[in-house]
N, C-alpha and C positions, 0 to 999 in steps of 0.2 A: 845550747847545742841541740840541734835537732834529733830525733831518733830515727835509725833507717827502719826503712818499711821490710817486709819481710822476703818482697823480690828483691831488693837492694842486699840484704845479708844472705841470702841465698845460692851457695856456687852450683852449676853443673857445667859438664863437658859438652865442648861442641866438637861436633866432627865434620870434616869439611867434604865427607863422601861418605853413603853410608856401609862401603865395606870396609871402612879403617876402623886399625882397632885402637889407637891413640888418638887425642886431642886436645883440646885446649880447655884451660878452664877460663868461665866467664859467669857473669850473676846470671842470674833468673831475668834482673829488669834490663840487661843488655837485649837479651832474649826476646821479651816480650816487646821492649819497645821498637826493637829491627821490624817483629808482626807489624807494628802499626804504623810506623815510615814508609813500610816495603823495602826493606832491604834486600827480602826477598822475595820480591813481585814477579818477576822475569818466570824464576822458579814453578812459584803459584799457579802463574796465568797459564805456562805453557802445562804442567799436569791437567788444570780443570776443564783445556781446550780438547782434551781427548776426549774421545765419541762417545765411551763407554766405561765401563768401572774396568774390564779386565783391560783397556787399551791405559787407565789413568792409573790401573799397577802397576802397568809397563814402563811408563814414563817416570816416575816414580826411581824405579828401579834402575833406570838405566842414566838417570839425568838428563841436564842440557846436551841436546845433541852438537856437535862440533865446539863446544866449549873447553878453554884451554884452563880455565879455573878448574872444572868440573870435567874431566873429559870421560863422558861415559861410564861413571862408577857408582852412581847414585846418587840421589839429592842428598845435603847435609842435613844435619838435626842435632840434637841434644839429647843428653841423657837426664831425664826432669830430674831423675828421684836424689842425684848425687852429681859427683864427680870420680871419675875414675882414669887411673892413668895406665890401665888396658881395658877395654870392654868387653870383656868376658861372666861369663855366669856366675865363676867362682871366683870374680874379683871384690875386692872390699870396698863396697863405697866410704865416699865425706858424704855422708847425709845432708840434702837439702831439706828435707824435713817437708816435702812436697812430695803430692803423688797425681800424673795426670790419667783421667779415665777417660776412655774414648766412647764415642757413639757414633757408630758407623750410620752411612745410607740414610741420612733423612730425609736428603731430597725434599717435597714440597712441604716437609715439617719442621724445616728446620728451621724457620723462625721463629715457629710458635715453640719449641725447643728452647732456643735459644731465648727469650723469654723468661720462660716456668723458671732455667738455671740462676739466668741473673738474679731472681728474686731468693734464689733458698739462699737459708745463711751459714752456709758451709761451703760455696763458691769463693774462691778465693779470684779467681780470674776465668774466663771464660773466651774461647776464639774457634774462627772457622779453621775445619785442616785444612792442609796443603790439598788435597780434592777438592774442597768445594760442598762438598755432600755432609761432610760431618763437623762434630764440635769435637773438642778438647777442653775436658771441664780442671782446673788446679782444683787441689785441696789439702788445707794443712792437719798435717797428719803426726802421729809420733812414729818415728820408722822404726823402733824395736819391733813396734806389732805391725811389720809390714803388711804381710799376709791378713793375719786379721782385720786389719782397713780393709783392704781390696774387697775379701768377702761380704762385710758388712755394710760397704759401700756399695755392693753390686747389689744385694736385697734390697737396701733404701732408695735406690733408684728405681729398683724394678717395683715395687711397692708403694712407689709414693707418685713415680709419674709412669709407670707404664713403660719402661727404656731400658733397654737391653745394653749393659756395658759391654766391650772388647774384651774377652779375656785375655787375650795376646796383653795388657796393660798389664795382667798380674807380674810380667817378668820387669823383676829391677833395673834390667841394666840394657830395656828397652830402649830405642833408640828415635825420637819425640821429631818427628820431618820438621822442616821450618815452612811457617805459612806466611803467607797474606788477610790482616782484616784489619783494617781501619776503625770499626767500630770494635774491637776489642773491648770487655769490659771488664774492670778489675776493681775490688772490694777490700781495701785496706781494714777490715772489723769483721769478717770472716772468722768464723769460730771455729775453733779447735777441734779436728774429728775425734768421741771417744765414743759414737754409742756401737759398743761392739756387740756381736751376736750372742746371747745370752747360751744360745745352746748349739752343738756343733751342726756344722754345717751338713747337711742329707747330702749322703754319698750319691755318687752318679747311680744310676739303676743299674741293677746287677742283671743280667742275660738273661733270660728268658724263653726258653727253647717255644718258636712261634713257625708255624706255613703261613706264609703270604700268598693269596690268592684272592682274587677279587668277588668269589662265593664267601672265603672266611673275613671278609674285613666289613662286607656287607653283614655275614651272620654279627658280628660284634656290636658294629653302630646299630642293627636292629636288637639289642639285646639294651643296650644303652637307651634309645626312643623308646624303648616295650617298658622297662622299668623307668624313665626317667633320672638317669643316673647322671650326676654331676662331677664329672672327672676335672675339671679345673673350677674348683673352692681354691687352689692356692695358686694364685699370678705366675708362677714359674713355671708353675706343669701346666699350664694352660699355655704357654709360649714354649715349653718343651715339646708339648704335644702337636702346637702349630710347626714347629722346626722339622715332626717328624712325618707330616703330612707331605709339607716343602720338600724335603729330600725326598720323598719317595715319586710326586703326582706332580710336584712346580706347582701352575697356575690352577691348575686340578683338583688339588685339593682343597679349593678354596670351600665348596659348599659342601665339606664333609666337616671343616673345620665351623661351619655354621652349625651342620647338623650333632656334631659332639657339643659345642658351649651351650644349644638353648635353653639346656636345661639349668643353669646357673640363673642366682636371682636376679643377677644385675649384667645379664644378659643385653644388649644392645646392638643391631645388626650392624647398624654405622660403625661404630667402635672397634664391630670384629672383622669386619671388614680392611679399617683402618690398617689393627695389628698384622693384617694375611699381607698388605701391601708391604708391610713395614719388614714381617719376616722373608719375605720373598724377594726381597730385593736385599737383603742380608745374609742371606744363603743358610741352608742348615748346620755349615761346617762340618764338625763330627757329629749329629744326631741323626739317627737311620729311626726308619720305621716302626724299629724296635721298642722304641720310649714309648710309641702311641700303645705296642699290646703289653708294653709292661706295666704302663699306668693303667689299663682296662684289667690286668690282673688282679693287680690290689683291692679294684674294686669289685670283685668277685666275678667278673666276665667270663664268660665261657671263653677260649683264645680260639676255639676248631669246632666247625660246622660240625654238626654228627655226621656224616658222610667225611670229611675231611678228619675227624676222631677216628672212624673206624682206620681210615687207612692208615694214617699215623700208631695206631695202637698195633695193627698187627705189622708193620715195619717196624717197631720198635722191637716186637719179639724178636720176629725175624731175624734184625739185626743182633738181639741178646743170646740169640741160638749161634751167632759164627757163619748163619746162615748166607744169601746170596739175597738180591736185592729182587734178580729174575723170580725167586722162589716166591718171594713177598708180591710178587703182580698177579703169577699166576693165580696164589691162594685167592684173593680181592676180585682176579676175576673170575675163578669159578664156584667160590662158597659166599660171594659179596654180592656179584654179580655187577662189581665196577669196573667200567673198561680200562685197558692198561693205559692209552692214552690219556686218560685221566687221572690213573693214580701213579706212572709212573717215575714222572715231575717229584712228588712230593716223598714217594720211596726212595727217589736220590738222595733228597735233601734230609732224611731222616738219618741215612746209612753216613752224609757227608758232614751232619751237624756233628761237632765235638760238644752238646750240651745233651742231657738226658731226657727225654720226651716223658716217659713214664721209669718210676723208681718205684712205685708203693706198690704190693701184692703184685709182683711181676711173676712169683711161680703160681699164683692163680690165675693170673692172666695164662699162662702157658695151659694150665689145664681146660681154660675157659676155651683156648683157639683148640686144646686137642678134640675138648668135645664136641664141636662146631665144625673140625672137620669131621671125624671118626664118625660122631655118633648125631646127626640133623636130626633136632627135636623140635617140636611146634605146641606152642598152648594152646587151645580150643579156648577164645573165650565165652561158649556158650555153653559146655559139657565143665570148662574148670576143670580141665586134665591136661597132660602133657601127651600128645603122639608122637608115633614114629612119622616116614616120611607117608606109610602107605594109610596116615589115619587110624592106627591101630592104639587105645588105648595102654600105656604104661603100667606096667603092678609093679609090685616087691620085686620081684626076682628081674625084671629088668633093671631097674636099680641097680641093683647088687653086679648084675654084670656088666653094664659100664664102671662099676667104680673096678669091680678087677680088671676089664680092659685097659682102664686109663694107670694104673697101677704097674699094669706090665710096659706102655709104652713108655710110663715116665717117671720111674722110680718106687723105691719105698716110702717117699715124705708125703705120697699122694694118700690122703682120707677121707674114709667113705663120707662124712660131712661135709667135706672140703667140696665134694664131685656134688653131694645131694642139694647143698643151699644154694649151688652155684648155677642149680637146674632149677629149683625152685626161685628163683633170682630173676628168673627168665632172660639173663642175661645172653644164655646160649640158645633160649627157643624163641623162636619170635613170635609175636601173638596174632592169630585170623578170626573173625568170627567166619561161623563155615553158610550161614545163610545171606552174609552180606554179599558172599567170595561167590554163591549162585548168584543170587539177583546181577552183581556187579560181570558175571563171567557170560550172563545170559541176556545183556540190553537190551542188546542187539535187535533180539526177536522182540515183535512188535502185534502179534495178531491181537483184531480186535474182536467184538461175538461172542466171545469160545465163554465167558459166563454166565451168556445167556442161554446159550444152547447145555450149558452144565447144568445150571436152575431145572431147566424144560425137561430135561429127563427124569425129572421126579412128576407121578405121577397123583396130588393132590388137592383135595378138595376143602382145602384149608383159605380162606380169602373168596371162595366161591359164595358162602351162606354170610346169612347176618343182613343191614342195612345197609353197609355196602358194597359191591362187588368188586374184589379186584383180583383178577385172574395172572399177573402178574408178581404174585404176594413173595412167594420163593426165591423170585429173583431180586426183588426190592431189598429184602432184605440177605440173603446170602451173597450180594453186592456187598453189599457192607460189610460184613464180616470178614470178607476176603479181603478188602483194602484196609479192615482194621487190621487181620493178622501184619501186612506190610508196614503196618504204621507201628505195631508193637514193638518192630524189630530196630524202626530208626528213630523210634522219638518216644518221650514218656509220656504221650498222648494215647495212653492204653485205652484201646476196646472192650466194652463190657459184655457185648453180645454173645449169648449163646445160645447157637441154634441148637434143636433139640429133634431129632424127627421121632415122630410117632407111628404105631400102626402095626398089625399085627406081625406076629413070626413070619419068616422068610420073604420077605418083601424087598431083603438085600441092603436096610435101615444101617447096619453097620458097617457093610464092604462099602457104603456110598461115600465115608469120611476117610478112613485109611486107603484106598484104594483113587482120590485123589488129588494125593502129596504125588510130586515128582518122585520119580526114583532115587537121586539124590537128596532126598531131603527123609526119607522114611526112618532111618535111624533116629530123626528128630519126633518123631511120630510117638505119644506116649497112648498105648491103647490101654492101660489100666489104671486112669486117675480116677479117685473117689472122691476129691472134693471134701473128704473130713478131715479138720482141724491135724496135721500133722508135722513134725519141723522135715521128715521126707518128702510128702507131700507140695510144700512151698518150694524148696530148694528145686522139685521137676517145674514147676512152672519156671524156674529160670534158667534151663537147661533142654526145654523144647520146646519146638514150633507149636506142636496143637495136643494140648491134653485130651483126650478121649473119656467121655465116662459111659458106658455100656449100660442099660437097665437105670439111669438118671432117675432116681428118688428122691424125697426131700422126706423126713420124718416128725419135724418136731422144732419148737423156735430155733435154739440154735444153729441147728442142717440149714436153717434160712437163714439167718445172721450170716454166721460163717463163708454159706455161699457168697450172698448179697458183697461182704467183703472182699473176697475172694479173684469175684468178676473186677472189679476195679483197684484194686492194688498195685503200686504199680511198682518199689520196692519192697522183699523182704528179708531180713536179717537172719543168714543161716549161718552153720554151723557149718563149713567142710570137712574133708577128709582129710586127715595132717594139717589142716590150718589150727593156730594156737588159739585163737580170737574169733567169734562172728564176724562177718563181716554184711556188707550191705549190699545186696546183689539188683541188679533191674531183673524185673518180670520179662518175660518176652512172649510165653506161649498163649494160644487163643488156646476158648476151651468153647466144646461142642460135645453133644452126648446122643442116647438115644434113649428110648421108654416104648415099652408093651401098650402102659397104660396112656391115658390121656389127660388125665387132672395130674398135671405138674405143676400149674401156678399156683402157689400158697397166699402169693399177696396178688390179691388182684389188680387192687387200684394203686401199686407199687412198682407193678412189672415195668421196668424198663431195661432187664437184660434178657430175660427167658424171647426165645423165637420160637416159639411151635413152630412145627410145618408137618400133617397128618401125612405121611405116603399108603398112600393104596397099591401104586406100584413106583420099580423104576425102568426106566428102558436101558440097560447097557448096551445094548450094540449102540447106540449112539452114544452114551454115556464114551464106550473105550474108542470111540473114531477121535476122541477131544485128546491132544497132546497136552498132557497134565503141568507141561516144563512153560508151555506157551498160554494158559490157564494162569497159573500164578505172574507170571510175566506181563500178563494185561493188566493184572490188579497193579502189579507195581508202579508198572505205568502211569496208570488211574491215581495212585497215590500220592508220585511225585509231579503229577499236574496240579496236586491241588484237591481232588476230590477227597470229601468228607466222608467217614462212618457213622459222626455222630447222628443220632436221629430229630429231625428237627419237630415243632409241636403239632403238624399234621402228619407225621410219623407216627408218634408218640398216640395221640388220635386214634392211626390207622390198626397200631397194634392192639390195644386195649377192646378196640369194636371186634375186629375178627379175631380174638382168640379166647372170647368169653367161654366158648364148648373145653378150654384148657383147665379151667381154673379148679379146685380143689374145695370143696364146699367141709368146711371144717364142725366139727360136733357144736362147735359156740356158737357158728355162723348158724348153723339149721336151729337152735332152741334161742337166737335171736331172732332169726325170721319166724320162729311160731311165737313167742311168749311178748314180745317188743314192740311196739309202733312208734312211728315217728308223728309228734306234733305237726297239726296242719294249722295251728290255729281259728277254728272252726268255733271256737266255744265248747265249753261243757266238757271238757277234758279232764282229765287227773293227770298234770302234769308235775315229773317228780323232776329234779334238779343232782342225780346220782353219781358217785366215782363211776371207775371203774370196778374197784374193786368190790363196792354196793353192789353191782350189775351182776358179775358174777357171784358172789355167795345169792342173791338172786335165783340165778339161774342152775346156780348145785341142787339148789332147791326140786328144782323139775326135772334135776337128771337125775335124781335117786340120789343124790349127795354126791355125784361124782365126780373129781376134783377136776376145776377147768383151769386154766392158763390166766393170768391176768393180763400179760399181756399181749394174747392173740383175741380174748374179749373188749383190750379198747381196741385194737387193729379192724375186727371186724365190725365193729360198732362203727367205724370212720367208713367201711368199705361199704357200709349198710347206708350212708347216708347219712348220719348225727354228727352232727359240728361238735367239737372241743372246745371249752369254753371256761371261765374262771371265772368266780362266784363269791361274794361273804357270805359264807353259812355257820351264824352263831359265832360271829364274831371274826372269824378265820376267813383266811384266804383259798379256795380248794378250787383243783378242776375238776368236771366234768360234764355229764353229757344229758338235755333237757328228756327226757324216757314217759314214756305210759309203757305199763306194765298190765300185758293183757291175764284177765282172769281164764 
């Protein structure tokens, strides 16, 4: 006795139109083998002859036209999964013990489709539908775990070949069109579906309160390229995420849907291409754009431009307040300064979302929008303070009276903490630096000269003596120093130069540097920096333009150290006012000075920041014809062309030759130039092999025992001309310097 195959034991209903809800029962293999006879060919041909997918629904839907079998009711079909003797939702099937899954739209994939299926061993039967476009794959299944199949069966599809099942198929008591295929193919050893999903199935994505706008979708996918973030690692969301391109852009979306997957490893342009075709012609269904920012959520994506956050944020109060939506544009356009035709789109849609934009600290958000209207405050970031609008530095007691202002507009819960970190948060003041906001507010003006004619009005003999002559010396180098201060301010390319003018009282030596700063810049102006070691001290160099030091002395190694440091630093770690922490601040200010005297340079053969320049006189009526605002605005200029402050090695040269009349002849340097000679190798010498430290107790000797410096005795021993040099002496390794020591 033979055994029947599992179409043969298998009943379902056939229904001879598909809006009846009675029908006939008949097997599976009546079924199947009508597909490959054509029984219902007629059917077939006329559905796949229609133009399009929405013309072959229609056809579909409405049946053979003039046919008195079929008159207009719909094509016939079966119900796979069972038999039922009404076709309703809540009817009880006979289980066929079969479940069929569709794949819609394959169009020119559907052979190779068709393929991959015959080969898995869980096809129990495989055919073209009644379109033409898709398959209809059998599978034996146990129908208790109906549902469970479906799911588990729609993952192993999507994960094993890239194929998106019907979920219209999950309904039991679906209704299975009858098709045309000839080569129909069926697998009597077909195995038993049981691998079921080990863990529940990920719920549909939960809402998302999202502005769509083609600034915020761009800000995303740029947040996605800037990190390299990979939002489809798992096949579903990366077809969910292509579904929600599709509904929103159609064929549009196609090279966003590139620019989200590249960053996945197994990224393949062909492939993603493939699936854009595959989902585009299968339509998004129920997936809205929503999926794409709700998967960019998860992955920590910002969802709103900052401009598209602010408005969202203050419509959100708005709206928390009972408020009006006209209220919310106005605010955006006069404390935002966003136009209402810009924000008034997205104010709709905040006041018309039933989803919550913002939930967390919304009564500090309220205090944050009170303070930002009531109370416009700004952070200097060069001063490290909070102002009002008019520039006026904040104390204590303003403080205190915005937090009782905000207190009486907005209840008791409001605290002074609350109002204080919220300002200190800088959330409410927005931050300027106040010398970029000149330069940036003053481009414009362009005059060129006006440095030179600045230089020329000092009246110096400084570059005139010496071996070379350069009667431009003042301007060569107060050139520089002016396009270094520009440079301090935008780059960590700090300027070490400081010029220094010399020359007796009333010569005008100190009205020549404050007097000119622009008038807007003089508050930046520090006329009483000392240059000694202070944590005051450091914190104004990163809180002004130009340090002034008046009477510029140097006393002793360290005053040199310190300086030498000083000039070139370009961070220093201070201490603020109310800050908990140090913190690390950029240097910004140049520093320049002035001196009675004329021996400033301590290290001669060192100097590479000191600039003398001796004034005998200066000319101010030329001096004050110079617009001071168009003065700095050249150097700017100068700056951002390109020109350099650093001094190159016939700079470096230039200065060393004319500023020897500067240098400071130190107690060590005068009893080295008496008591010391240098080897010429001549013969007959007493050549000694000495430290430093040798040299000087040496030369205590000659001073009365008077205690010398060791290390400004090797400084000037080097400035003297004696090479440095390392030696075995008695065994050891030592430096110093080859010496005749005169009697």
């Amino acid at each position: 006795m033979e055994t029947q195959t599992i179409a043969e034991k298998a009943m379902v209903s056939f229904f001879a139109r598909q809006y009846e809800n009675t029908g006939v029962d008949i097997t599976l293999q009546e079924f199947l083998d009508g597909i490959v006879i054509g029984r219902w060919k007629q059917e077939s041909e006329y559905v796949r002859a229609g133009a399009n997918k929405a013309e072959r629904k229609k056809r579909k839907e409405e049946g053979l036209p003039g046919s008195e079998k079929y008159p207009r009711h719909g094509m016939p079909g079966v119900t796979i999964s069972g038999t039922f003797e009404i076709r309703r939702s809540t009817a009880t099937p006979m289980y066929s013990h079969i479940m069929a899954i569709d794949f819609d739209d394959l169009d020119d994939e559907l052979p190779e489709c068709f393929e991959e299926l015959k080969k898995d061993p869980y096809t129990y039967a495989v055919f073209k539908s009644i379109s033409g476009t898709g398959l209809c794959v059998l599978v034996n299944i146990q129908p208790e775990r109906w549902l469970e199949a479906f799911e588990s069966l729609e993952a192993y599809y999507l994960n094993k070949y890239r194929r998106i099942v019907d979920k219209s198929t999950k309904d039991i008591t679906r209704l299975r069109f009858v098709s045309y295929d000839p080569d129909l193919f069926v697998n009597e050893k077909a195995l038993l579906w049981k691998q079921y999903l080990k863990k529940k199935v990920k719920a549909a994505p939960a809402p998302v309160p999202f502005i769509h706008t083609g600034r915020d979708i761009e800000f995303v996918i740029g947040q996605i390229e800037r990190d390299r973030i990979d939002l489809t690692s798992a096949y579903g969301e990366w077809i969910a995420i292509g579904f929600a391109l599709v509904s929103e852009y159609g064929e549009n979306g196609r090279n966003l849907f590139h620019r989200i997957s590249q960053f996945n490893p197994d990224y393949d342009p062909a492939e993603c291409d493939r699936v854009f075709n595959y989902l585009h012609r299968y339509g998004a269904r129920q997936i809205t754009i929503g999926t794409f920012y709700y998967y960019a959520k998860l992955a920590g994506v910002q969802l709103f431009s900052p401009r598209t956050k602010e408005v969202v944020r203050v419509a959100s109060m708005y709206k928390r307040q009972a408020s009006t939506p006209e209220s919310a544009v106005q605010h955006l356009a006069q404390m935002e300064h966003i136009p209402a035709e810009e924000s008034k789109p997205i104010v709709d849609a905040v006041f018309a979302s039933k989803e919550k934009f913002q939930t967390e600290e919304s009564f500090a958000q309220e205090i944050e929008l009170y303070l930002k209207q009531s109370h416009p405050l700004r952070w200097n970031e060069l001063t490290r303070q909070f102002e009002d609008v008019n520039g006026r530095p904040l104390q204590d007691k303003d403080f205190y009276r915005i937090y009782f202002d905000a207190k009486n507009a907005l209840g008791e819960k409001v605290t002074y903490n609350e109002v204080y970190m919220l300002i200190h948060s800088q959330i409410t003041a927005p931050t300027y630096h106040p010398i970029k906001e000149f330069f940036s507010q003053n481009k414009h003006r362009n005059e060129t000269g006006l440095i030179k004619l600045w230089a020329e009005t000092i009246n110096t003999d400084t570059g005139l003596e010496g071996s070379e002559f350069t009667p431009d010396y003042a301007y060569r180098f107060l050139r520089k120093w002016l396009i270094g201060l520009v440079a301090n301010v935008y780059s960590d390319d700090i300027c070490p130069l400081v010029p220094i003018l010399t020359g007796k009282k009333g010569t005008g030596k100190t009205e020549f540097f404050w007097r000119s700063i622009p008038d807007h810049l003089l508050s930046y102006y520090n006329p009483s920096a000392t240059w000694i070691e202070a944590k005051d001290e450091q914190l104004m160099m990163c809180s002004y333009l130009v340090a002034f030091n008046d009477e510029f002395k140097t006393k002793g190694k360290m005053d040199v150290e310190y300086f030498r440091s000083l000039a070139s630093t370009k961070y220093f770690t201070v201490r603020e006012v109310y800050a908990r922490k140090p913190v690390r601040v950029k240097r910004i200010a140049s520093m320049c000075g002035t001196s009675n005297q004329k021996d400033i340079i301590v290290e001669a053969e060192h100097n590479r920041r000191i600039v003398p320049i001796n004034v005998l006189s200066i000319d101010f009526k030329k001096f004050n014809d110079i617009d001071k605002t168009d003065l700095f605005l050249e150097a700017y200029h100068a700056y951002k062309a390109g020109e350099k402050h650093d001094l190159d090695i016939q700079e470096r040269m230039m200065l060393d030759e004319l500023t020897t009349g500067f240098h400071k002849r130190t107690i060590e340097r005068q009893l080295i130039d008496e008591f010391i000679s240098i080897p010429v190798g001549a013969g007959g010498e007493y050549v000694r092999f000495e430290s430093a430290v040798a040299v000087q107790l040496y030369l205590e000797t000659k001073a009365n025992s008077r205690k010398l410096s060791e290390y400004v005795v090797g400084r000037e021993l080097q400035a003297a001309g004696l090479i440095r040099k390392q030696r075995t002496v008695n065994g050891k390794r030592m430096w110093g310097y080859e010496v005749i020591y005169d009697k």
